[in-house]
N, C-alpha and C positions, 0 to 999 in steps of 0.2 A: 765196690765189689772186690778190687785187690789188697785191698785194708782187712777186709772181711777174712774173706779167703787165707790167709794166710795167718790171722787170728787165729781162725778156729783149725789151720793143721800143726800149728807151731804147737798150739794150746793139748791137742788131741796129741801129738807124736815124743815132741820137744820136750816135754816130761821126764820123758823115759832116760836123758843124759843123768837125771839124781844117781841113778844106781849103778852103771859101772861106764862110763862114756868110753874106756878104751876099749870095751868092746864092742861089734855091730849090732845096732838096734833090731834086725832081723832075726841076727840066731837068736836073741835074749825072750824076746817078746810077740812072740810071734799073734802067741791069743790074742793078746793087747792090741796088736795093730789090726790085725778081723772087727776085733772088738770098737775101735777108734773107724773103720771105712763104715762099718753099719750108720754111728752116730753121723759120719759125714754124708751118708747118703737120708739120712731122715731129713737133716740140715739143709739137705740141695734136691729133692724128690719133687717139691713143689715145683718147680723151677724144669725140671726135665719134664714134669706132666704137663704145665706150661704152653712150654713148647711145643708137646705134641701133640696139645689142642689145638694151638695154633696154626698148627704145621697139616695137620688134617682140615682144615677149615677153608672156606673160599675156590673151589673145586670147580663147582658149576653155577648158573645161571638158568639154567634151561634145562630141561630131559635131552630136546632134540638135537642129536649132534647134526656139526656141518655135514652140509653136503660136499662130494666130491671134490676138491681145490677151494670148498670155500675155507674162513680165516678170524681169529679175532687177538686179539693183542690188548690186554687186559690190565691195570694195575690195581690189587688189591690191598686191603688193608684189615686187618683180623686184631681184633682187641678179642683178648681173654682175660675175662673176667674173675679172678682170683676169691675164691669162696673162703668162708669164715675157718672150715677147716682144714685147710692149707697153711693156717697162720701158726702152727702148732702142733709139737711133736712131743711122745709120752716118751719121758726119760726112761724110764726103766724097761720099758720096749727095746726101747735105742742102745742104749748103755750097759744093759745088764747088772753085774754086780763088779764090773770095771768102772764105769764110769758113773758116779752118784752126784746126788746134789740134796739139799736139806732135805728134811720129810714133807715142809711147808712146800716145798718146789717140787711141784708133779711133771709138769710139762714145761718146754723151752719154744721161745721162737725159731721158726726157720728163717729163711733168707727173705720170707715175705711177711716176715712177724711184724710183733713191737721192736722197737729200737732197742728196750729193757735187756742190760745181759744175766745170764742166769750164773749163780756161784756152783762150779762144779770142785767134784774131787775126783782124782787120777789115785783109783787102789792097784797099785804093782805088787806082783805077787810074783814067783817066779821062783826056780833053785838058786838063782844067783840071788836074788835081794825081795827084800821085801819093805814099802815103803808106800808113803801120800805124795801126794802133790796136788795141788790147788789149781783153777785156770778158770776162766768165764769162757761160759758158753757165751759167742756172739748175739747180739741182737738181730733183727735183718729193717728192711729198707721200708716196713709198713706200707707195701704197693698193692692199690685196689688193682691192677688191671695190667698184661704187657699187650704193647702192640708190636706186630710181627709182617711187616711189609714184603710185597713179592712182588715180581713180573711175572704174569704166566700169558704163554701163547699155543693157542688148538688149531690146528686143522684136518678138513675131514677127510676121510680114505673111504675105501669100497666101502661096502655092505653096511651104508649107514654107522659108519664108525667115525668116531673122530679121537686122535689124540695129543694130549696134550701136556706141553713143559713150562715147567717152571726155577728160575733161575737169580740167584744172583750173586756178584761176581766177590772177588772178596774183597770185602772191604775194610778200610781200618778206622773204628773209633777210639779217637784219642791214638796216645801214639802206644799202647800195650795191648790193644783188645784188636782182634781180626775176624771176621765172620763170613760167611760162605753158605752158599743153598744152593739144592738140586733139587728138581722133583721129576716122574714124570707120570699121565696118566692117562687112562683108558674109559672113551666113553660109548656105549652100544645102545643103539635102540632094539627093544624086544618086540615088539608089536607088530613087526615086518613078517615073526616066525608064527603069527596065528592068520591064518586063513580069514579073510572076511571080516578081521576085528579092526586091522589096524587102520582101515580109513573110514568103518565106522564109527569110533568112539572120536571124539575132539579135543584129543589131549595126546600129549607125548609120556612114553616109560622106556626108560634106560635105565640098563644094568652101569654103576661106575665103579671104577677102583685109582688107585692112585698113592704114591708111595715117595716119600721129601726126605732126603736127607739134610742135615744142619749141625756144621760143624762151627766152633769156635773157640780159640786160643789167647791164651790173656798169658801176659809174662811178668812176670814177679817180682821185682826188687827185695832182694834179700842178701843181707852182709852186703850192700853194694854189688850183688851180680844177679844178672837177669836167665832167671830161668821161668821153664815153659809148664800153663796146668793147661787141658784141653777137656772141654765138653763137648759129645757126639751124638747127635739125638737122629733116630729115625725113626719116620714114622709112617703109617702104612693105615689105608681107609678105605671101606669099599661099602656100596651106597644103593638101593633103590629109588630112584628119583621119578619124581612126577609132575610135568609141569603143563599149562594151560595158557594159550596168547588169544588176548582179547584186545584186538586193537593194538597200540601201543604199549603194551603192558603186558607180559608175561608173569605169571603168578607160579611156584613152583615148591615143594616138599620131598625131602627126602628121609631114608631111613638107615640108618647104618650103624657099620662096627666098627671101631678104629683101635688100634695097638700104637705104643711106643714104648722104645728101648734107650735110654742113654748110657753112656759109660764115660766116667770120668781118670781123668790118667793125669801122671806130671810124665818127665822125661826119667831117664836111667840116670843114678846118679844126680839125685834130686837131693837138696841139703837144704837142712832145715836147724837154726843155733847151734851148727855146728855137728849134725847129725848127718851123715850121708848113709842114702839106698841105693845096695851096688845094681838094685835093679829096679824099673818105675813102678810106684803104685797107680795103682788099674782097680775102680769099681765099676761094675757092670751093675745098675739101678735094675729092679724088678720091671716087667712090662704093664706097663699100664693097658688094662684093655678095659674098654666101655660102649655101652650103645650110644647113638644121638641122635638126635631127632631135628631137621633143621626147615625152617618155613622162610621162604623169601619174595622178593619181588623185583621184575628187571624195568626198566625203561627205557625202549625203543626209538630214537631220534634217528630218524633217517638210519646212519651206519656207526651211530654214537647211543651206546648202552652204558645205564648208570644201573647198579645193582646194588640191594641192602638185602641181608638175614641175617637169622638167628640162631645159633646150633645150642640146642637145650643137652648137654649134658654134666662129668661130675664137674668140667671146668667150661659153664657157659662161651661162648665166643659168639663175637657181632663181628659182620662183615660187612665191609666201603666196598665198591670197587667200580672205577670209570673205565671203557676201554672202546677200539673202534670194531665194527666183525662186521664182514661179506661174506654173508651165506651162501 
């Protein structure tokens, strides 16, 4: 990932020293560098939507919230499933008429592609210079699928409400990568507000929503000194749920809309071969918004529930999750 990463901005920015290095790459090239965060966001898109499939995923088990002081403490596990078209980004989308590659090369891997790098050219154009430069588009990691592990814990309050967090602390993989998660969320039963219906019917419906933030910080060896890129994703999901207990088995479905937003940053005074930005670059990724549709099933042991689903959307995700709850 830090290999990568700094391939493709060395590759995308570090170019630009051909043409006048004692000046800042900022005042010179400014189109250039718009033009260079577009390609880097086609390049890392897959990866921030990703996540915030993931990150919307694993919510509930059930329609029916806790009741009053009841509790469950949960560990899930969300694999999203990485679809065919995530593996690949249209150059001339991305690029424009800055950044080309042969006529044979249409499209390049993202961070979830082929390994394959694509031969790129860097057209600088500008009052000060006018000039090529060469660089490979990176390959990426060829990953069918991320898993995205959580602790989440509910409990319920009045009027058949319950809500619920999710957390984890920050941790460090490897000694350059650092990651962090927040979430929290709200779960209602509706069927309380129809007269006559709710203890008719043998089924539960809640309104849910729920909203994860996920940060994470990878630092960079470059010319021997470590500076900081940070990826920020949040994500936000709000849900019709409907679920049915037969026995020890609860069966459940829901329907909903989820959004996410990432933005990617280095620090101020970020250098790159010898390039410095007297100020960070910051891309702010489009929001991904999409419907999903998720079918599951819980299993009821005493005060020990195992739970599987599946959320059908454009980045599939299957949900683990073991956890204990007193209703």
């Amino acid at each position: 990932m830090k290999k990568l990463l700094f391939t493709l901005l060395s590759g995308l920015i570090g170019l630009n020293s051909f043409a006048q290095p004692d000046l800042p790459i900022t005042s010179i090239f400014a189109d250039d560098i718009a033009q260079g965060e577009k390609l880097i966001e086609a390049y890392f898109t897959p990866m921030a939507e990703s996540f915030g499939a993931g990150l919307n995923s694993g919510w509930y088990n059930t329609a029916k919230p806790h009741s009053l002081g009841g509790f469950d403490l949960t560990f899930t596990l969300n694999t999203v499933i990485i679809p065919n078209s995530a593996k690949k980004f249209n150059i001339v989308d991305a690029g424009g008429t800055t950044f080309t590659s042969a006529e044979t090369e249409t499209e390049a891997s993202t961070i979830f592609g082929s390994s394959e790098v694509t031969p790129m050219t860097y057209n600088m154009e500008g009052d000060l210079a006018i000039g090529q430069g060469d660089f490979e588009m990176p390959g990426g990691f060829k990953t069918p699928a991320i898993p995205l592990p959580m602790i989440q814990a509910g409990i319920g309050l009045i009027k058949n409400t319950a809500i619920d967090i999710r957390y984890m602390p920050m941790l460090n993989v490897g000694d350059n990568i650092n990651v962090n998660l927040f979430g929290v969320g709200v779960k209602h039963d509706l069927l309380q507000w129809i007269p006559g219906i709710g203890d008719a019917i043998p089924m539960s419906l809640s309104l849910q929503g729920g909203y994860t933030s996920l940060n994470s910080e990878l630092k960079l060896e470059i010319d021997n000194a470590l500076q900081k890129v940070s990826l920020k994703t949040k994500a936000t999901t709000i849900n019709l749920v409907a679920s049915r207990k037969l026995l020890m088995m609860t069966g459940y479905i829901g329907l909903g809309y989820n959004s996410a937003t990432t933005t990617f940053a280095t620090d101020a005074n970020f250098d790159l071969g010898g390039i410095q930005f007297d100020e960070k670059i910051e891309v702010a990724f489009e929001s991904n918004k999409n419907l999903r549709t998720n079918i599951g099933l819980r299993l009821n042991m005493t005060v020990v529930t195992i739970q599987a689903d599946y959320t059908f959307a454009e980045y599939p995700t299957a949900t683990l999750g073991l956890g204990v709850s007193l209703r």
